[in-house]
N, C-alpha and C positions, 0 to 999 in steps of 0.2 A: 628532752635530751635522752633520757632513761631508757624512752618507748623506743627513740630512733636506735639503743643500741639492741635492744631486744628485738627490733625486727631484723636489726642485720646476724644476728646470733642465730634467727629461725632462717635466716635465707643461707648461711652458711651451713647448719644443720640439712637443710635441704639437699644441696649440693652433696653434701655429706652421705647421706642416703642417696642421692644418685650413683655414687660409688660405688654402695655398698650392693647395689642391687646390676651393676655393669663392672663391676672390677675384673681384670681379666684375671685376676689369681684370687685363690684362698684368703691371703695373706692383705692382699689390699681390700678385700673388703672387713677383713679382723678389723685390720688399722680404721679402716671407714667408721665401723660401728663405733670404735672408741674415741672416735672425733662427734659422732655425735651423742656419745656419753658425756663427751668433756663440755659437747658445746650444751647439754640440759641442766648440768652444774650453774654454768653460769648465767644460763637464764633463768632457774630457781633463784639463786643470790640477785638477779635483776627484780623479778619480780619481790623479793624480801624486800631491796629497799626501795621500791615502789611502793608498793600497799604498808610500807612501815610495819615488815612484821618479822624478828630477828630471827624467830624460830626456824625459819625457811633456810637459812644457811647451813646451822645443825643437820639438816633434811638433805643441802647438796654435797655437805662434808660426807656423809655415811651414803649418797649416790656415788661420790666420786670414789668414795672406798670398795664399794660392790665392782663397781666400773673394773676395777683394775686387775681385782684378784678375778672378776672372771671372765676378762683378757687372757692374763696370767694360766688358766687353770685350761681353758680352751685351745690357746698354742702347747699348754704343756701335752695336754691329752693329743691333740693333731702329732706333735713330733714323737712322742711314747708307744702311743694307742693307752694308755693309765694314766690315773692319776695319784700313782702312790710315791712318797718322797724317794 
């Protein structure tokens, strides 16, 4: 059950990077990459409780934290040209 949702996580990651590499805008391939940010979060916590090992969550909480802030810092620097508050 676990395996079949982890492979459907890498086939939408895939998709995902198909985006990310044909997006017609800047903008949709940010979005792209952070879809397949989101979608490595949850196949790290797949793979955690598969191989039963809790530590791997810890690992996709602080991916999904990096994820965000450098989303966040990449559109801010695209719309500024800076990135100072």
């Amino acid at each position: 059950m676990f395996e079949t949702a982890s492979f459907a996580v890498i086939l939408a990651a895939a998709l995902a990077l198909y985006r990310a590499l044909t997006g017609p805008s800047i903008y949709d391939r940010i979005l792209a990459v952070n879809v397949m940010g989101t979608k490595t979060v949850a196949l790290l916590a797949l793979i955690g409780f598969i191989y039963e090992r809790p530590h791997f969550l810890d690992i996709a909480i602080v991916y999904a934290l990096i994820n965000f802030i450098a989303t966040i810092a990449f559109l801010r620097y695209r719309e500024r040209g800076d990135l100072r508050i």
